[in-house]
N, C-alpha and C positions, 0 to 999 in steps of 0.2 A: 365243448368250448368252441365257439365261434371266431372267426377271424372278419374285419371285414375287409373287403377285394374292391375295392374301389379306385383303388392307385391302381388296378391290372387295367381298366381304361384310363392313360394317364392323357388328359388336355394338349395340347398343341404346345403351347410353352413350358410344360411340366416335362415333356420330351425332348426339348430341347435343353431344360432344363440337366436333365440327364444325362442327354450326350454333352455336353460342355463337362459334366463332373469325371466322365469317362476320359472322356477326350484329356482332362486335365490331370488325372490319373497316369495315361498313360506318357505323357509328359513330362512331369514331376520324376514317376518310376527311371525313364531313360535319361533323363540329366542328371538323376543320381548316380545313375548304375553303366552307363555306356563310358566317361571318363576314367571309371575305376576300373573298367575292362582293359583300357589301353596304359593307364598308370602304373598299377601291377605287371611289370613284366615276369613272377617271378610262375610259379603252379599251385594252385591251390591246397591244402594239408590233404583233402577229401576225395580224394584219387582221380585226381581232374583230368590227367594223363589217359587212362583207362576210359573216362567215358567219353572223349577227344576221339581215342583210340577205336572203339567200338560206333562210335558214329561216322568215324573214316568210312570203316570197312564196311558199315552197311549201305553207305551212301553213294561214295568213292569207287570202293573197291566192286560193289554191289556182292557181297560175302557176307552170310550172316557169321557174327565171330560164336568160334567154341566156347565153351562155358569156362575155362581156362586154355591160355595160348600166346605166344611171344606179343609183344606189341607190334605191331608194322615200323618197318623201314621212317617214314612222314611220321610216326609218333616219337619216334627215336628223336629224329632230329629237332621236332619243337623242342621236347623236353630238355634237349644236351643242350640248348642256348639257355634256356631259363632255371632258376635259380630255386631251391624249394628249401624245406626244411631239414628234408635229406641230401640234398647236396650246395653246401656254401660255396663254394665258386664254382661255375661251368665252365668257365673258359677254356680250359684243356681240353675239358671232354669237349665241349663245344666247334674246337678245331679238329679235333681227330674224326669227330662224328662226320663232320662237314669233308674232309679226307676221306671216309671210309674205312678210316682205319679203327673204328672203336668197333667193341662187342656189347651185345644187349648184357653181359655178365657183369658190365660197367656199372650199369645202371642199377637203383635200388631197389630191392626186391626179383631181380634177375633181369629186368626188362620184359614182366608178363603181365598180362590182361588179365585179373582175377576175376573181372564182373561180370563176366560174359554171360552171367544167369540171367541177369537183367530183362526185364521182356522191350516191346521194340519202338515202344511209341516214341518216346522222348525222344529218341534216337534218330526215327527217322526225320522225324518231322523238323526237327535241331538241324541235320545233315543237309538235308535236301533245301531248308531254309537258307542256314549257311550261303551253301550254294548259289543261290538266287542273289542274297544280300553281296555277294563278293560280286558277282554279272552286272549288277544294277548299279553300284561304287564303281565299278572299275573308270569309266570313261572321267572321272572327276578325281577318284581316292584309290590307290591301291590297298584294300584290306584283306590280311590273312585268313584263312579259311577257320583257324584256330581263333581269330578274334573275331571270325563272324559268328562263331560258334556264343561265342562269348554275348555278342549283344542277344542272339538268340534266347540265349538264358534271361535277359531283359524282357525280351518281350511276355517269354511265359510267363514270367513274374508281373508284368503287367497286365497280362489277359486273367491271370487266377488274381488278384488286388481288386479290379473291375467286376469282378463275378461274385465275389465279397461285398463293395459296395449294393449291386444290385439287390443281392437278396437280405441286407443288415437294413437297407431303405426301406424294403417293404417288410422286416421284421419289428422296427421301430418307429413308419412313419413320419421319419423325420430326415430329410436327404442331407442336409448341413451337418447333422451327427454323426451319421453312417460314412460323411465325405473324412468328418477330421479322425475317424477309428479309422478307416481305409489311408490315410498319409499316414496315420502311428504306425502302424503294422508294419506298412513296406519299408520303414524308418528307422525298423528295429533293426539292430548292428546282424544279429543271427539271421534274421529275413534278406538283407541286401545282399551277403553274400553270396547267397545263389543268384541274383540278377547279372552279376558279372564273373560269373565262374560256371564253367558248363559242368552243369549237373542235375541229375532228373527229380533233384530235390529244388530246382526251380517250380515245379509243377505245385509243388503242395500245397499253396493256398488256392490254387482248383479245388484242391480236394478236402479243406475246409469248406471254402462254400460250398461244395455240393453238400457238405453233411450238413449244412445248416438250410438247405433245401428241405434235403429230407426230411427233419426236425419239424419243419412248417408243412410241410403235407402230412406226415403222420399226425400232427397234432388237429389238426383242420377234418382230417376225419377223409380225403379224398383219398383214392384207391393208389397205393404207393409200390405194390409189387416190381410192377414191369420199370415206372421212374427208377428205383431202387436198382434193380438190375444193372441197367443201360449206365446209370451212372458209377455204378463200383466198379465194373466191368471197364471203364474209360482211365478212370482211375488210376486201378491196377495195373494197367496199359504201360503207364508210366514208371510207375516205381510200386513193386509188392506192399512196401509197408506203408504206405501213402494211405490203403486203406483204413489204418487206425482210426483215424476219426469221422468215420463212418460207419465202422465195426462199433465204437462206443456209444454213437445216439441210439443206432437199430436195436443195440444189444440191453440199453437200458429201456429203450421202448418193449421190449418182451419181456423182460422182467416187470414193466409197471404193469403190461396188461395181466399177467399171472398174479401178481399181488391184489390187482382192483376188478379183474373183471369176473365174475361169478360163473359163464356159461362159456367152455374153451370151445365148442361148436358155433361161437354166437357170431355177428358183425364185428363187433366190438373187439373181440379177440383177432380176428385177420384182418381188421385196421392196425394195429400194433404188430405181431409176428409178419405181416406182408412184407412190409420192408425188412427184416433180418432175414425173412428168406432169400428176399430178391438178391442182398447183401454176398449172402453163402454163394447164389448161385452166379453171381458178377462175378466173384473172387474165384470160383471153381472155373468158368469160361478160360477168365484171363489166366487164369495160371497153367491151364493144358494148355492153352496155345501156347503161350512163352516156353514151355517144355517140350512141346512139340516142334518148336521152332529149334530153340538152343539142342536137340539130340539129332536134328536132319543133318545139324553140322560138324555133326561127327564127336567121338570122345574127348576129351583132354590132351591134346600130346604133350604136355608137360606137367610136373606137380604142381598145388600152389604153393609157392612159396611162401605169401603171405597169410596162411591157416596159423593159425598161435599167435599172432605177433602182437594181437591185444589182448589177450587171454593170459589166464594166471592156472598155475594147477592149483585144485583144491585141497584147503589142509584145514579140518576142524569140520565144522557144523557149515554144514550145505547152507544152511539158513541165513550165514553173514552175509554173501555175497548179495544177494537176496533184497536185503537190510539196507547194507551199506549205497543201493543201488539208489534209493528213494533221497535220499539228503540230493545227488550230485540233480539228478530228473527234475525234483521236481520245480527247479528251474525254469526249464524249458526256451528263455531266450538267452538264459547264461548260466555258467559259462558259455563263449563262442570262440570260436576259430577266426581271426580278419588278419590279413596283412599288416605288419608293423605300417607302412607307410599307409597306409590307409587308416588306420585305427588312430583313437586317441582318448587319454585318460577321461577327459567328458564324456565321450561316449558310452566307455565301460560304465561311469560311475550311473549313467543316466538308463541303462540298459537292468542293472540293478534294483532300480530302483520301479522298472517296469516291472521286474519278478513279484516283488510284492505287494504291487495291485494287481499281478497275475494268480496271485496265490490266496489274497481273497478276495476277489469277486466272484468265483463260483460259490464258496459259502455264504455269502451275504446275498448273493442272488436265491440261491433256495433259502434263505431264510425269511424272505421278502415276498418270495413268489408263493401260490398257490400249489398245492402238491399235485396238480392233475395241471399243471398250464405247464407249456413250451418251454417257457424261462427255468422251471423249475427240472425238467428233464435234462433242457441245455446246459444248468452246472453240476445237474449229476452227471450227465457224460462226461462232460469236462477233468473233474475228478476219477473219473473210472477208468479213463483212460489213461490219467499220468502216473496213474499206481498201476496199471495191470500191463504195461509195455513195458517196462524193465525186469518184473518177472515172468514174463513172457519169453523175450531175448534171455535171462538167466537160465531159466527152466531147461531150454530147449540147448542152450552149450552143454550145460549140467550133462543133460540125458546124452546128446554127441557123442562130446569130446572129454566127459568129466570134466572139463575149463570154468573156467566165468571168466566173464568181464572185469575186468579193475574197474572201469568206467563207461559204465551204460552212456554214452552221448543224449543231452538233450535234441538231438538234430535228429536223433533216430524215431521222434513225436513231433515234428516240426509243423506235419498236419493238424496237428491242435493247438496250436499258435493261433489262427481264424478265431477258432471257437471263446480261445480265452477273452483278445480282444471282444468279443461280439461278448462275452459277460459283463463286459467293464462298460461297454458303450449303453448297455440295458440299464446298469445299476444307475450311470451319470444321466440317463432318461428321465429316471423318477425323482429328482432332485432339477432346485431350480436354478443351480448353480453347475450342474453336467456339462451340459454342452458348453458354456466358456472351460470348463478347466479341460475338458475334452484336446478344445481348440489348443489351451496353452500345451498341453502334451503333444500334441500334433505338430506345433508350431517350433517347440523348443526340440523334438526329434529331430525336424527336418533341418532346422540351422546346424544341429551337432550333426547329424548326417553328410550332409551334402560342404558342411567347414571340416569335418576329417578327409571324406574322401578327395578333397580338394588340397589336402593340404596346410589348411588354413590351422587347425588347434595338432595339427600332428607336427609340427615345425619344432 
């Protein structure tokens, strides 16, 4: 299969053309998402405190944190003023904190940093950002180091949206299509979230596009090993499990070449396995560093506290949990976590209703597409990934801790959030009524979006 590369020389207004849709991406993303950072006063459900906390220490403090270990003295205090779902009023705590009179045994879960496995990128790059953003405001705005964190989380969300666009443009040749999937996506209530809450599940549609990188080089036939590598490896950097949707295209590209290709010696076969090696050997780099990193810093000095506390002990057939994990998954932009004051029944109901045109356009897309073309690999991964990541996470408690999950989170595949949109935007390609109803999803997103966080439909 052929591609043609013609947009890789794009004309003088066709690049202009691009930076204005970039430029307008990243725009749209931060008047969504930077007002909701400073409206929310309260902590995110999603251990927002902890990754606050570990960006302190490596930025601040310049300390890489333990893999478990109290939170700092400056995580204490944000958190004692703000409100979460574990704690309905702070105000107490909030004065004593501010006194010195409270203990981190106030706080929930003991006042410990469970995440300290984390590897360091998001981290640092968040921290030292921060930093700069707080240097640069000061002379005009005083803003918190914790709410620069915050817009930070914005921006990554903006730079993985923008890197989406890029490669859905040249996936579909068409940039006004690729523009209105790139405002749906950032639009979805479970995508915004991370734009204004620090967390290294900002990064994730980086790591959609890059698997949809990928996907067009393996399919294209151009040598994908060392691309592959470098970008799992970046990844991973971020957030471990961020790799999924990279691990799903490379992985279904090695089973297509074992199923079509006759000669495992051939070209044809290390066109396909290149990238799932390169895949293994990204995720192998980044994962000894990050373990090399988090053991320099010493053991645990405390338990976690938080081991079990979403976990069930097992009773019956290994196999329910298993089961019961695919209904809540394969969701994927809901259920969602958002702030009361930010959220609103439109949006829930309209987030819904993105599930299930997430749910089938992978199979309407291979059933449209050819079985050897791009499209057709793109909604096999798609699929092989929202099934094989909650027994994945099951398997692995199972073997542990005998546990499971009560509820595999769809946030835990957030990486394949990209890929689904980039299904939908394919299928409304070939129809010539796509790209308007594209527009009206994009259009009716961004109202319900930007009127909850605002305020406007949450009243």
């Amino acid at each position: 299969m052929t591609i043609d590369r013609s947009d890789t020389e794009q004309p003088p207004l066709s690049r202009w053309g691009t930076a204005a849709a970039i430029a307008g991406i990243f725009l749209y993303t931060l008047v969504l998402c930077v007002p909701a950072a400073f409206r929310f006063d309260g902590v995110s459900l999603y251990d927002e405190i902890t990754h606050f906390d570990y960006a302190y220490k490596l930025t601040v403090e310049n300390s890489i944190p333990r893999s478990v270990e109290p939170l700092s003295d400056a995580s204490l205090e944000v958190w004692a003023c703000r409100d979460s779902d574990w704690v309905d009023d702070s105000s107490d705590l909030c004065e004593r904190t501010e006194d010195r009179q409270s203990t981190r045994y106030e706080f929930p879960v003991d006042g410990v940093n469970y995440n300290g496995f984390h590897p360091v990128g998001y981290y640092a790059i968040t921290g030292w950002g921060a930093q700069a953003l707080s240097a640069l405001a000061g002379p005009v705005v005083e803003i918190s180091l914790f709410g620069a964190m915050r817009i930070m989380s914005g921006l990554w969300l903006a730079a993985g949206i923008s890197a989406f666009y890029l490669i859905l443009k040249r996936w579909l040749g068409a940039p006004g299509l690729a523009l209105s999937a790139s405002l749906l996506l950032v639009s979805l209530p479970a995508i915004t979230l991370f734009g204004f809450t620090i967390s290294p599940d900002a990064a994730a549609p980086l790591a959609g596009a890059a698997a949809l990188a990928i996907v067009l080089r393996m399919v294209e036939g151009r040598p994908a090993f060392l691309f592959s590598t470098v970008l799992t490896f970046l990844v991973a950097g971020t957030k471990l499990l961020s790799i999924v949707a990279i691990l799903s295209v490379v992985s279904v590209g090695l089973l297509y070449s074992l199923a079509h290709v006759r000669n495992v010696r051939g070209p044809e076969f290390r066109r396909w396995s290149g990238p799932f090696a390169g895949a293994l050997l990204g995720t192998g780099l980044s994962y000894a560093a990050a373990t090399a990193l988090t053991r320099s810093a010493g053991s645990p000095v405390v338990d976690n506290p938080a081991a079990g506390l979403s976990t069930l002990e097992l009773g019956g057939s290994p196999l329910r949990p298993v089961v019961d994990s695919f209904a809540t998954h394969a969701g994927l932009v809901n259920p969602y976590w958002m702030p009361a004051e930010l959220n609103s029944p439109e949006w829930a109901v309209f987030s819904r209703l993105i599930v299930l045109l997430i749910i089938a356009s992978p199979f309407v897309l291979m059933w449209t597409s050819p079985v050897k073309s791009r499209d057709f690999v793109l909604g096999l991964s798609l699929i092989a990934g929202t099934l094989t990541v909650p027994i994945l996470i099951q398997v692995r408690e199972l073997l542990t801790r005998g546990e499971y999950f009560a509820n595999v989170a769809p946030r835990y595949s957030i990486s394949l959030v990209p890929l689904a949109i980039a299904c939908m935007a394919i299928v409304a390609a070939r129809r010539s009524w796509g790209a308007p109803a594209m527009w009206v999803l994009a259009g009716l997103a961004m109202i319900l979006g930007l009127g909850s966080i605002n305020g406007i439909f949450t009243v």
